[in-house]
C-alpha positions in Angstrom: 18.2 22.3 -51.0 21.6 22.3 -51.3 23.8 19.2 -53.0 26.7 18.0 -51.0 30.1 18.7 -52.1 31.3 15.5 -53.7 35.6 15.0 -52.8 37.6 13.6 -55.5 38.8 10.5 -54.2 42.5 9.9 -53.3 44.4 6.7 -54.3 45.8 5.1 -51.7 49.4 5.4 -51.9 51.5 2.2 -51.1 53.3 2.1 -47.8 57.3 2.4 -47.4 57.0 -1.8 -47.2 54.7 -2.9 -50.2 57.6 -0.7 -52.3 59.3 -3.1 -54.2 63.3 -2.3 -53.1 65.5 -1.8 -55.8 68.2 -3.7 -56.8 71.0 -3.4 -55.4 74.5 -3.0 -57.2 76.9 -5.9 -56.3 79.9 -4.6 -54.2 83.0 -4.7 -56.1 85.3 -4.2 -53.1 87.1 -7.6 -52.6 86.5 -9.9 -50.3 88.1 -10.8 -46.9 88.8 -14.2 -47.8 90.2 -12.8 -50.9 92.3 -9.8 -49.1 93.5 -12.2 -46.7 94.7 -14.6 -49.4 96.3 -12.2 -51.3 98.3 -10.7 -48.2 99.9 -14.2 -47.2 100.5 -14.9 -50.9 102.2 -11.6 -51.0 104.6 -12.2 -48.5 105.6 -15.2 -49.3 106.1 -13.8 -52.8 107.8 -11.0 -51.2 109.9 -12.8 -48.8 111.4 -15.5 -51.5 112.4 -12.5 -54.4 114.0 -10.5 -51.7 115.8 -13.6 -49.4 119.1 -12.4 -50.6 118.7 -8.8 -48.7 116.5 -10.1 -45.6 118.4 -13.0 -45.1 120.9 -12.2 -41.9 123.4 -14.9 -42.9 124.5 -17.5 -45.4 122.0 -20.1 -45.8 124.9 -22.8 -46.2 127.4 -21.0 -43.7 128.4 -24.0 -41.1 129.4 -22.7 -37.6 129.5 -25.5 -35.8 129.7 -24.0 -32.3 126.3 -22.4 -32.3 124.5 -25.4 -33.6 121.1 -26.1 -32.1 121.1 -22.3 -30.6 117.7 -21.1 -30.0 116.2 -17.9 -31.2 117.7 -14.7 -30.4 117.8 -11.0 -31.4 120.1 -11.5 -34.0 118.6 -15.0 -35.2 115.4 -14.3 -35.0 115.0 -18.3 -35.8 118.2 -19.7 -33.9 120.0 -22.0 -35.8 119.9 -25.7 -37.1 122.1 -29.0 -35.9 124.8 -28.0 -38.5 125.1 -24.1 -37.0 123.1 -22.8 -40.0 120.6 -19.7 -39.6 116.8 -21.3 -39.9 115.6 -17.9 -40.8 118.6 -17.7 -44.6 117.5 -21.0 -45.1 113.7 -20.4 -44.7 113.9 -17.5 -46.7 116.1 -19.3 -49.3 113.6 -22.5 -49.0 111.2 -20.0 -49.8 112.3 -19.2 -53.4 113.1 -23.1 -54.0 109.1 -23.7 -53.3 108.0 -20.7 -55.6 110.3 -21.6 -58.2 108.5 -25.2 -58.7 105.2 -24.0 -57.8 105.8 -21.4 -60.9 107.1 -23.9 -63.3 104.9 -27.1 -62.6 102.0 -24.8 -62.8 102.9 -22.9 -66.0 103.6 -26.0 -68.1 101.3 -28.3 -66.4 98.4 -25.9 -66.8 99.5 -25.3 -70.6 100.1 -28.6 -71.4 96.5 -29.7 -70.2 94.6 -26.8 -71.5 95.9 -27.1 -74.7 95.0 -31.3 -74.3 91.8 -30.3 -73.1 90.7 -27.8 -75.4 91.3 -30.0 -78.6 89.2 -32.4 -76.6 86.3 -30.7 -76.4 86.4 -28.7 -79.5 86.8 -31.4 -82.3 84.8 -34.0 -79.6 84.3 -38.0 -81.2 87.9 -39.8 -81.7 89.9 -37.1 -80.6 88.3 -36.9 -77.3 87.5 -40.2 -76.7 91.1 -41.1 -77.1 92.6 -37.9 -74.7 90.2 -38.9 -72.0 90.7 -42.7 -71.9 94.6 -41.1 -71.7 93.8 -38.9 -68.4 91.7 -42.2 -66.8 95.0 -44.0 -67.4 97.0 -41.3 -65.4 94.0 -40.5 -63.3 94.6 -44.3 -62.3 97.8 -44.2 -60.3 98.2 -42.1 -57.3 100.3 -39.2 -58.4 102.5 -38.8 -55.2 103.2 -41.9 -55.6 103.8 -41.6 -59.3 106.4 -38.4 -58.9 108.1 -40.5 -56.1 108.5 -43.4 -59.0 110.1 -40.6 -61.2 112.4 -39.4 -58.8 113.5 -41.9 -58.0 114.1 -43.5 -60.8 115.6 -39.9 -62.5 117.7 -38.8 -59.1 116.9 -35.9 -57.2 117.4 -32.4 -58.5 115.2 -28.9 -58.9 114.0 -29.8 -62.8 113.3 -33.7 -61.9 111.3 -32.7 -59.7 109.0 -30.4 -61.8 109.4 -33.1 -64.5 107.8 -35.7 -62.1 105.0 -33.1 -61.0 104.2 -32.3 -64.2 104.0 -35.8 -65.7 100.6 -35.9 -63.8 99.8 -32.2 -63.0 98.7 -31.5 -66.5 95.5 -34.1 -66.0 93.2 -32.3 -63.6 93.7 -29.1 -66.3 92.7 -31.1 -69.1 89.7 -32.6 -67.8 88.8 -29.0 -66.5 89.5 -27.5 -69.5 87.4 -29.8 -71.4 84.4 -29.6 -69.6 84.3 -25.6 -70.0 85.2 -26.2 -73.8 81.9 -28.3 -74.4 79.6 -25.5 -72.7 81.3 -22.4 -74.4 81.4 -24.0 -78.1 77.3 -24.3 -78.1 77.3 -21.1 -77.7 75.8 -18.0 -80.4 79.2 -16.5 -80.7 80.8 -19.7 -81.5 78.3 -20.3 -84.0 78.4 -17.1 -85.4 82.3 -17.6 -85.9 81.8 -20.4 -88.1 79.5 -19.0 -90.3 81.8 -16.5 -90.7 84.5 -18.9 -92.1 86.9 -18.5 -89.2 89.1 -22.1 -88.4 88.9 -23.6 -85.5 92.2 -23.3 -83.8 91.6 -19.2 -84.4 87.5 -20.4 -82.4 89.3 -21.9 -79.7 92.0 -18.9 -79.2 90.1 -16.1 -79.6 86.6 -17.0 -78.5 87.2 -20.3 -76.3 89.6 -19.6 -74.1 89.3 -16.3 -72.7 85.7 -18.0 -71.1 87.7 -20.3 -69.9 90.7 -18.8 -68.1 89.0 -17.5 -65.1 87.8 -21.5 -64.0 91.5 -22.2 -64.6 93.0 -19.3 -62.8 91.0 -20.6 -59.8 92.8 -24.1 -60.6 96.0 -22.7 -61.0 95.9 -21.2 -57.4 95.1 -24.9 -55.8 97.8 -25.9 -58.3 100.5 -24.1 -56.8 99.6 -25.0 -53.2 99.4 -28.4 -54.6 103.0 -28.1 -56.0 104.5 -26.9 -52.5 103.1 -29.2 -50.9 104.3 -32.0 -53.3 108.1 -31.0 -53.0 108.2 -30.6 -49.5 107.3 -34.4 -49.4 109.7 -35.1 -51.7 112.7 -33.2 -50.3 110.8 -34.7 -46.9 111.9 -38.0 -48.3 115.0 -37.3 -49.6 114.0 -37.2 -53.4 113.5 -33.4 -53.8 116.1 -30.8 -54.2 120.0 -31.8 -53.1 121.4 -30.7 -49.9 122.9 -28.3 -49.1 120.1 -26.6 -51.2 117.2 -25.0 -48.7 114.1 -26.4 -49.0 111.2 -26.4 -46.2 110.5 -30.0 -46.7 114.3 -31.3 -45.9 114.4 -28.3 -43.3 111.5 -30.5 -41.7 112.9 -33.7 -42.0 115.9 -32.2 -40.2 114.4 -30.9 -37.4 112.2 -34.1 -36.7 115.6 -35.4 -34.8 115.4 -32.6 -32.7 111.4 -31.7 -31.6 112.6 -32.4 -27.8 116.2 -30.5 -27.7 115.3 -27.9 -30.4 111.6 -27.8 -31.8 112.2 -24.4 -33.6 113.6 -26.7 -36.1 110.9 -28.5 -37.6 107.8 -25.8 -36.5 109.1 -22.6 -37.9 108.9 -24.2 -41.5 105.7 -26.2 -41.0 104.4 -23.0 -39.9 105.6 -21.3 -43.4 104.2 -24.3 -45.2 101.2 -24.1 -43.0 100.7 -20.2 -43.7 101.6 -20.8 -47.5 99.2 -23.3 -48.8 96.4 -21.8 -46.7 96.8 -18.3 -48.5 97.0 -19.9 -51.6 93.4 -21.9 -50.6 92.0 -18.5 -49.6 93.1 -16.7 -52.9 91.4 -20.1 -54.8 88.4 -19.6 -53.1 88.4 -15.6 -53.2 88.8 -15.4 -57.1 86.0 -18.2 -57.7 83.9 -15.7 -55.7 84.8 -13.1 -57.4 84.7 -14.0 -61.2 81.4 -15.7 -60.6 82.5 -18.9 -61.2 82.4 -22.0 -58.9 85.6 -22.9 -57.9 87.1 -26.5 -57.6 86.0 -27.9 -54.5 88.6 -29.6 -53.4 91.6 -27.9 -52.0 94.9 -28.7 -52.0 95.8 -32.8 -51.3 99.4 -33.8 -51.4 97.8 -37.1 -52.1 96.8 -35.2 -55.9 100.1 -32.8 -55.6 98.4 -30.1 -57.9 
């Protein structure tokens, strides 16, 4: 009698969809909103350090016979109701905005980090009393406040980065403070004082550099906010002196004229326009990319930074 022959038996082997898929590495190409951010920030960058060699004429240069002259071949813009070429003075306009978007955002975001940080490091009086100061500022409308200043002050390229500032420097403090109280819980920070390090060397060395990606993401809406804050001053009347370019007067100008001579007022609301969204896209492109939630609010003239 013979046995049967007994078959070892064969696991199953899992099917191509019960695998668990493997993870994934995170793309580090950048993004589009970011790309595209960075390309209209770029040429507006590019287009304000280089106005001197692009622009075709002198920005100030009256000739009165070709005033209101639309666009043509050699004016690519045509030229304004005092015979001056729209594209110099864009281009020129172009530096004046960069130059106070630079300067209100550099001392307004080192003023309020600096405020902020000593806020929420040392925490009890010392924060209590910082904060009820930024509620105080946070209180008036700052447009409205930098308008005050200006006013009061006379226009001119440094009052208006002194008015800006005077209530630009809050929304980096308050930013800067919340970031603090999460990073100084943390083991490092601990560790530090253990170690018998002070704590302006804590907040320099180990503090900050977790912060400054939250607050290069501010810094972007900050400069938007800036532009758009001296245009509607120099919209008004209260932002740089004539004949001085600036996109906001150049706007104001051409208001006169949207029936007889639109390209006036549109080709520099279209700058603006193009300007403040690529700094919004580069905002939103870097939160995305450092992993950090950036601010949600973009940038209001209302705020100005």
């Amino acid at each position: 009698m013979t046995t049967p022959i007994q078959t070892p038996e064969i696991a199953p082997q899992p099917s191509a969809a019960v695998i668990a898929p493997r993870h994934r590495r995170r793309s580090r190409r950048p993004s589009g909103t970011l790309v595209a951010g960075l390309a209209l920030v770029g040429l507006f960058a590019a287009a304000a350090l280089l106005a001197p060699w692009l622009a075709p004429a002198d920005p100030t240069a009256l000739l009165l016979e070709r005033r209101l002259e639309p666009p043509s071949p050699g004016h690519p813009l045509g030229f304004d109701e005092l015979g001056r070429d729209v594209l110099s003075r864009l281009l020129f306009g172009a530096r004046a905005s960069l130059a106070v978007a630079l300067a209100v955002v550099g001392l307004a975001a080192t003023l309020g980090t600096a405020l902020g940080a000593v806020a929420g490091y040392r925490g009890g009086r010392v924060d209590g009393a910082l904060m009820r100061a930024t509620d105080v500022f946070l209180a008036f409308p700052g447009i409205l406040l930098a308008i005050a200043l200006v006013a009061v002050l006379g226009p001119g390229l440094g009052h208006v980065v002194l008015a800006l500032v005077a209530f630009g420097w809050v929304d980096y403090a308050r930013l800067a403070r919340g970031q603090v109280l999460q990073v100084r819980e943390a083991d490092y920070v601990a560790a530090a004082r253990v170690a018998g390090v002070r704590g302006p060397a804590i907040v320099w060395r180990h503090v900050l550099p977790n912060v400054l990606p939250t607050l290069l993401v501010q810094a972007s809406l900050g400069m938007a906010g800036a532009i758009l804050a001296e245009s509607a001053l120099s919209f008004l009347g209260l932002g740089l002196r004539p004949p001085t370019p600036s996109w906001g007067g150049m706007i104001d100008a051409g208001r006169g004229h949207l029936v007889d001579a639109p390209h006036l007022a549109v080709f520099p609301g279209l700058a603006l326009f193009a300007v403040v969204l690529g700094l919004n896209l580069l905002a939103d492109g870097l939160g995305d990319r450092l992993g950090r939630a950036a601010p949600r609010s973009h940038a209001d003239p209302k705020r100005a930074l």
